[in-house]
N, C-alpha and C positions, 0 to 999 in steps of 0.2 A: 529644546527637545523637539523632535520631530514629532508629528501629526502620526495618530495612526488612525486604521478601519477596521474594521468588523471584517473576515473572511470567512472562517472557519467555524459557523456554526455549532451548537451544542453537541447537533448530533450524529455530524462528521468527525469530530474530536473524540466523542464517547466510542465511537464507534475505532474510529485509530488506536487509541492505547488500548482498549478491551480486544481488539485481534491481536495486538503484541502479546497481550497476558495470556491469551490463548493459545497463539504460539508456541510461549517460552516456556508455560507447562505444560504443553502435550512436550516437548520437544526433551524439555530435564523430566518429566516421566514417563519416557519410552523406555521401554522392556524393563522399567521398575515399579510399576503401580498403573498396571492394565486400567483399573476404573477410573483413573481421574485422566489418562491418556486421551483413553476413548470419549468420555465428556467434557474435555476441553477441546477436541476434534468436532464434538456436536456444536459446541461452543462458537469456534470458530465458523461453522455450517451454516448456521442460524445466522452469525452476525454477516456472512456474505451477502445472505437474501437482505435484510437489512440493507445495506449499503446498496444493493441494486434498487431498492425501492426509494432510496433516497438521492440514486445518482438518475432516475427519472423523474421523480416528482418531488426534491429535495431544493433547496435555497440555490441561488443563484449558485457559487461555486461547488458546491457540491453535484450538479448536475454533469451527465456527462458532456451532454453538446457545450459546456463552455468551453471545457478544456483538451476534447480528445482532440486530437489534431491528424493530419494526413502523412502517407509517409513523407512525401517532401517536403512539409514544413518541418518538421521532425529530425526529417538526414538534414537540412538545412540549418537547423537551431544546434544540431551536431556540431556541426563543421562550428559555428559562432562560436560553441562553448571551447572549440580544441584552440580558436585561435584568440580565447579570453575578449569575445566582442556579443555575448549574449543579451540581449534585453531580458529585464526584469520584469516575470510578471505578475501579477497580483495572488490570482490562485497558483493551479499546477501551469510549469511550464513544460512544453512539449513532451522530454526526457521526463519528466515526473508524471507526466499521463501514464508515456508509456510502461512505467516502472507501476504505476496503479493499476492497469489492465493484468500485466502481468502476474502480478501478488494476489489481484483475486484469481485471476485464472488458478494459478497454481497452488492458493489454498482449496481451491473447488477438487480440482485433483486429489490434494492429498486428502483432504477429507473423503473423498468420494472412495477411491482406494484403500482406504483404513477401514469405513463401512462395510465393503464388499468382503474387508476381512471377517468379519461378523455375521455375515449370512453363510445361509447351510451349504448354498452353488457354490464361493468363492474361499472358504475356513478353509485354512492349511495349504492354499493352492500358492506355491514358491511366488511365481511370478507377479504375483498381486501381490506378496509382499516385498518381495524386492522393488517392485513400481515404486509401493509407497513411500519406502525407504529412501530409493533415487529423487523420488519428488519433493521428500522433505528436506535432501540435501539441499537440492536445485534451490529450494524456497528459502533456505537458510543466504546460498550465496546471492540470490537477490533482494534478501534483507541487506547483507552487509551491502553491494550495491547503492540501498536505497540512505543508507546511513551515509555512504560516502556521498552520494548526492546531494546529501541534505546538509554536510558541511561544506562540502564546495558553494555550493549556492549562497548559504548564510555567511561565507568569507567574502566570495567575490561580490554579492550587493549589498554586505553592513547589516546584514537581519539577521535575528537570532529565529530560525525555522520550528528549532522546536519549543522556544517560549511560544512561537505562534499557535503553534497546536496546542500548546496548554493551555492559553488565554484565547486562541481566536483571534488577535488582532494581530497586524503588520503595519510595516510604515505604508501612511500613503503615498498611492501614485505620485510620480513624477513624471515632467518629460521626457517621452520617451521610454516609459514604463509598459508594459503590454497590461490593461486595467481590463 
């Protein structure tokens, strides 16, 4: 049996599955139960900050300077992944930063746009709610994105990605591993 390690923190895990739950009920209770919509949107709110405090002052891979990478290492790690010659790395690899950035930006968005539905300036105003509408789609197709990611990954190096986030642990490094 392969050796594993510690990755994924308590409270980068706590914090992953409790933005999916938040997610997936604001998402199945839009335009059917306004109060749990709107406080799973708060939900989600709160746990972004959350994550920003811990993606600065948070355990090694939950930081962001481990793992946010530039775009040419990024368009680089691209091209690896198209022609099945990626390194494996420990935390997020490049493609998964970028798909992290992304996911909080755009729950900031839509949360931020749902809010403004709720204020006296922005209630009833078409465009804010069409934004949010558009932005939860958006967020929805870079969820599936981020699912497809996370089985591609867990095929092509042998790890099960989402036992990791449930347990925190992955195989260890190897040669040739990005650790």
């Amino acid at each position: 049996m392969r050796a594993t390690v510690n990755v994924w923190d308590p409270c980068v895990r706590i914090f992953h599955w409790s933005l999916v739950a938040s997610f997936a009920v604001a998402w199945l209770s839009a335009d059917k139960i306004k109060d749990l919509h709107e406080w799973a949107g708060y939900a989600a709110a709160a746990l972004i900050t959350f994550r920003l405090a811990i993606g600065f002052a948070g355990s090694r891979y939950a930081r962001f300077t481990q793992f946010i990478r530039g775009p040419r290492e990024t368009l680089s790690y691209t091209g690896d992944v198209i022609f099945n010659r990626e390194a494996r790395y420990l935390g997020h690899n490049p493609l998964g930063a970028l798909m992290v950035v992304a996911l909080l930006a755009s729950t900031v968005l839509v949360a931020g746009t749902g809010w403004l539905q709720t204020t006296d300036a922005f209630w009833g105003i078409e465009w804010i709610e069409e934004a949010h509408e558009m932005l939860a789609n958006v967020m929805l197709a870079l969820v599936a994105l981020h699912v497809g990611g996370v089985v591609l990954g867990s095929f092509r190096h042998g790890e099960n990605l989402v036992r990791a986030m449930i347990t925190g642990r992955k195989p260890a490094p190897e040669p040739g591993d990005v650790a």
